[in-house]
C-alpha positions, 0 to 999 in steps of 0.5 A, spaced: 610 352 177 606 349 183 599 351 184 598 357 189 594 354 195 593 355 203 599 355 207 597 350 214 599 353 220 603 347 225 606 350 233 611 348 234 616 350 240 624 351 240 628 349 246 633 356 247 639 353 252 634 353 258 628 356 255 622 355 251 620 359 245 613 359 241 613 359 234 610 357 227 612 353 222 608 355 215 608 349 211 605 350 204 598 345 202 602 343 195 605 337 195 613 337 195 618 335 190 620 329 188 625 330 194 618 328 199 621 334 203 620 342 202 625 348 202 625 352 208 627 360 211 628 361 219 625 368 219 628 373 223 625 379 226 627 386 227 630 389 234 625 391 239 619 387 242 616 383 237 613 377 235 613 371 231 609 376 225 615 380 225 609 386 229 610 389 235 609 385 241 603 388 244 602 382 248 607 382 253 609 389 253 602 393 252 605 399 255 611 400 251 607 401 245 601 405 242 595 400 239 594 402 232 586 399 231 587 393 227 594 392 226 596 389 219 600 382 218 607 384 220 612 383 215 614 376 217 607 373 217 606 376 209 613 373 208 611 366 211 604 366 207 609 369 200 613 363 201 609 357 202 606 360 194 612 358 193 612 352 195 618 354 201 616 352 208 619 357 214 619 357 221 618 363 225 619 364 233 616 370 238 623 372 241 625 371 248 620 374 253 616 376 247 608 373 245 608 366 248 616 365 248 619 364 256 625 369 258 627 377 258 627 380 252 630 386 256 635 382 259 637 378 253 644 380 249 645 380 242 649 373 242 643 371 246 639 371 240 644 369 235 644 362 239 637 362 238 636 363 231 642 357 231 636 353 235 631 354 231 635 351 224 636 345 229 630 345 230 628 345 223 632 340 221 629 335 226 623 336 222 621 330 217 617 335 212 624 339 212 629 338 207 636 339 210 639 341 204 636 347 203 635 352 208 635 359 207 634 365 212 630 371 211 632 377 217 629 384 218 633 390 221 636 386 227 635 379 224 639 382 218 646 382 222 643 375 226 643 373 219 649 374 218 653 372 223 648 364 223 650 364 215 658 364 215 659 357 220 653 354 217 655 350 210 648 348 209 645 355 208 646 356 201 642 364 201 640 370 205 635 375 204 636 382 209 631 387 209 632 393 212 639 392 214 644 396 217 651 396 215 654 400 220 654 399 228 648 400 233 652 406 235 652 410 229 645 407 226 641 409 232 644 416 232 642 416 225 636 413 226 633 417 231 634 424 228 630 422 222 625 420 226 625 426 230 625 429 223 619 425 220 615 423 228 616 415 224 613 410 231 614 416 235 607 414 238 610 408 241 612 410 248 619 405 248 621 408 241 621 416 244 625 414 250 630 411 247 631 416 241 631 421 247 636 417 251 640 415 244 645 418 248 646 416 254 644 409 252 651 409 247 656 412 252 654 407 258 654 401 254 661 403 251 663 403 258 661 397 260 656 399 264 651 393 266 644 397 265 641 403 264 633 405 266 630 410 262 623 413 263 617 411 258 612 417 261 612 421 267 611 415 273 613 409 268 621 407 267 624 400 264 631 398 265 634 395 259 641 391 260 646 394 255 649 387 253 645 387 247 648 394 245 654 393 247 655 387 242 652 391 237 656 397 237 662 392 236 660 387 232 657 391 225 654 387 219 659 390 215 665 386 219 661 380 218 660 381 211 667 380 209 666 373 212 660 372 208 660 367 202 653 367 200 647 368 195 645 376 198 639 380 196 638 386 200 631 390 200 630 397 203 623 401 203 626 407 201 622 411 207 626 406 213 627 411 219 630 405 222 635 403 217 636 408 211 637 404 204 644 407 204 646 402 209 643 396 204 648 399 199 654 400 204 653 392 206 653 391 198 659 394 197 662 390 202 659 383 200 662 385 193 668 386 196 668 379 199 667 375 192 660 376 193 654 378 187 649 381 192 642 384 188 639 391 191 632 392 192 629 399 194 621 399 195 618 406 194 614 409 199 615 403 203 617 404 211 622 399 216 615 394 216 615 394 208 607 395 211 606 399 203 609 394 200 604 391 196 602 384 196 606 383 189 611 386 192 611 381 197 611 375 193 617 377 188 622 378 194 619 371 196 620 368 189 626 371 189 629 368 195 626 361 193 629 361 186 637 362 190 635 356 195 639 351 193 642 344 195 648 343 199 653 339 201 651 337 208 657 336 214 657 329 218 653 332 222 647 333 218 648 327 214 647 324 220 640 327 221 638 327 215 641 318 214 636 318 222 630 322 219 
């Protein structure tokens, strides 16, 4: 067991084809094990704007969202802070056109931001405090899927965590999704999250057309045009389909109060990684929402310890063998 110490903060940048994104790589103040390099988690975060923390993107899109006073750690954050108890380093980025990253979220697709997390674990591979052996990822709603699609051609990621996942396509889970919070009024006060669920609609059958954009109204005088790429790809390509291709250590986390992703989803996707020859692990956190904002610190560590124990060492294609033997 190694000692519970402070995690140190590094910024690093991440080159995403012609783009910059900003992130931070957490590093715990222990020293590593006897390898000299730490095990590590690309943290993905969930859909909509959001920042390197995994919170809503208040920086670059104020006027999408309600500020809610002194906003807590987002979910990533505590991850990365639960992590480095652990002694496992990770990295996490503002996504494009989101806190300090350059680019357009709003223009970016779905297999946009999956060749960004791809970026990411390269560039966490040219780290020399890094093991390339062991790697994990860590996805939250969306980062889920992304999760997925990153680990099944990735032969050196040996677990995945997804919270709040979705099993079913973008289609099937936005109608869900806005129904509940129609019904509970969860983040209706955030502007972009009551005009998308009142477009819910219009925003499905035009992407299923093909349609390049649509632009919806946040308030009365204020419109945001989302180009519909991203959703698109989202109602084609749902985890379950991935997960048939997966072979991988999963445990799979749900608040039971998610009105983004329900924890019928997590059990879905359960069942298809078992179908795969799979032995997922569920988890469901009572009280908890889509951020896991309720879960309690210990509640934190545990998923964290949890993923830190399935980490293993793998065996590295040429390719990495060659940047590990230059590292």
């Amino acid at each position: 067991m190694y000692p519970r110490a402070m995690a140190r903060q590094e910024q690093i940048t991440v080159r995403a084809g012609e783009l910059q994104l900003a992130g931070t790589l957490t590093l715990p103040d222990a020293p590593a094990d006897a390898s000299g390099r730490y095990p590590n988690v690309l943290l993905l975060p969930s859909w909509l704007p959001r920042d390197r923390d995994g919170a809503w993107d208040v920086q670059r899109h104020a006027a999408w969202f309600e500020a809610d006073g002194v906003a807590a750690p987002g979910l990533l954050a505590r991850m990365a802070g639960a992590l480095a108890n652990e002694n496992v380093a990770s990295l996490r980025c503002d996504p494009r056109g989101c806190g300090r990253s350059e680019g357009s979220w709003e223009e970016a697709s779905l297999f946009a931001r999956i060749d960004d997390a791809r970026d990411m674990l390269a560039a966490m591979r040219s780290h020399p405090a890094l093991d390339l052996r062991r790697a994990a990822i860590l996805g939250h709603g969306e980062g889920a899927g992304t999760a997925i699609a990153v680990a099944i051609p990735d032969p050196a990621v040996s677990a995945l965590t997804l919270i709040g996942p979705a099993a079913r396509s973008w289609r099937t889970v936005l109608r869900s999704g806005s129904a509940e919070r129609g019904r509970t009024g969860t983040d209706r006060r955030h502007r972009i999250v009551a005009a998308l669920d009142r477009a819910a609609e219009e925003l499905i059958e035009r992407a299923q057309r093909h349609e390049p954009s649509a632009t919806i109204r946040l308030e009365e005088g204020s419109s945001v045009t989302l180009w519909l790429a991203a959703m698109e790809q989202a109602i084609g390509t749902p985890a379950l389909a991935l997960a048939t291709m997966l072979h991988r250590s999963v445990t799979l986390v749900s608040g039971d109060r998610d009105a983004w992703a329900a924890p019928a989803e997590a059990r879905l996707l359960a069942d298809a990684l078992v179908e795969a020859g799979n032995a997922p692990r569920l988890v469901e956190i009572a009280g908890a929402g889509h951020e896991l904002a309720e879960a309690s610190d210990a509640e934190m560590a545990a998923i964290a310890a949890d993923l830190a124990a399935r980490i293993e060492p793998r065996e590295l294609p040429p390719v990495l063998l060659a940047i590990e033997e230059m590292g």
